[in-house]
N, C-alpha and C positions, 0 to 999 in steps of 0.2 A: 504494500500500500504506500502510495507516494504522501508527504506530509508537505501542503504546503500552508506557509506562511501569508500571513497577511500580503495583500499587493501582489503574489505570484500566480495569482490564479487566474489575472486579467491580461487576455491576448488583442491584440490590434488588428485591421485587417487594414491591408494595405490597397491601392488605388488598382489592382488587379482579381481583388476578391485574394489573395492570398491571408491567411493566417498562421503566423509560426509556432509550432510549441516546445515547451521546454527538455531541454535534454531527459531531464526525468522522466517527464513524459513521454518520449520518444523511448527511451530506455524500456519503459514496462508494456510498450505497443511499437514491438519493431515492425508495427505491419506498414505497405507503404499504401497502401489502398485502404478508404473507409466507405463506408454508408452513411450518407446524412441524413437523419430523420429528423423532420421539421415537426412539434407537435407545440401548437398552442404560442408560446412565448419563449420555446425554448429549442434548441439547435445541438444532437447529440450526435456523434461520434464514433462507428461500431467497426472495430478492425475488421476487415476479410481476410479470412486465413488465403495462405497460399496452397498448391497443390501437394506442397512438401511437409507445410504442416498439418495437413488433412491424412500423408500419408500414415496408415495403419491405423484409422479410425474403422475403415471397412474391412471387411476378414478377407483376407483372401485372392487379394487384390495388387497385383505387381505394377510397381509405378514403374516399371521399363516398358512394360505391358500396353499400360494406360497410355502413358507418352505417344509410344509408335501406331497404336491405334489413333489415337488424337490429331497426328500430324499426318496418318494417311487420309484420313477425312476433310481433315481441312487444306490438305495440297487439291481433294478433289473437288471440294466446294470453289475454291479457286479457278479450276480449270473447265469447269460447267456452265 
């Protein structure tokens, strides 16, 4: 659990929509992709795991496997 202090918990957003966060934070959400959920007055933050950190959530399942099926699919989506 990150602790923060007074004043560290306020981010800026700059003239691009961009918002930075703090190492801390960065630190406990290495992810680099999020979900925005807009609800009400308030603006949350949900990391998307990657494929790597999904690997071995499903049984059974060879991520060399997944990979080369994935990229014969999408070579031929491409090419159709």
């Amino acid at each position: 659990m990150i602790k923060i202090t007074k004043g560290q918990n306020v981010v800026v957003m700059d003239a691009f929509g961009r918002v930075m966060l703090s190492k801390a934070v960065r630190k406990q959400f290495p992810a680099r992709k999020f979900e925005v959920l807009v609800k009400k007055e308030e603006i949350r933050l949900k990391p998307i795991k990657t494929l790597d950190e999904l690997f071995g959530t499903l049984p059974k399942i060879s991520m060399v496997e997944f990979r080369k099926k994935h990229d014969e699919e999408a070579k031929h989506e491409h090419t159709s």
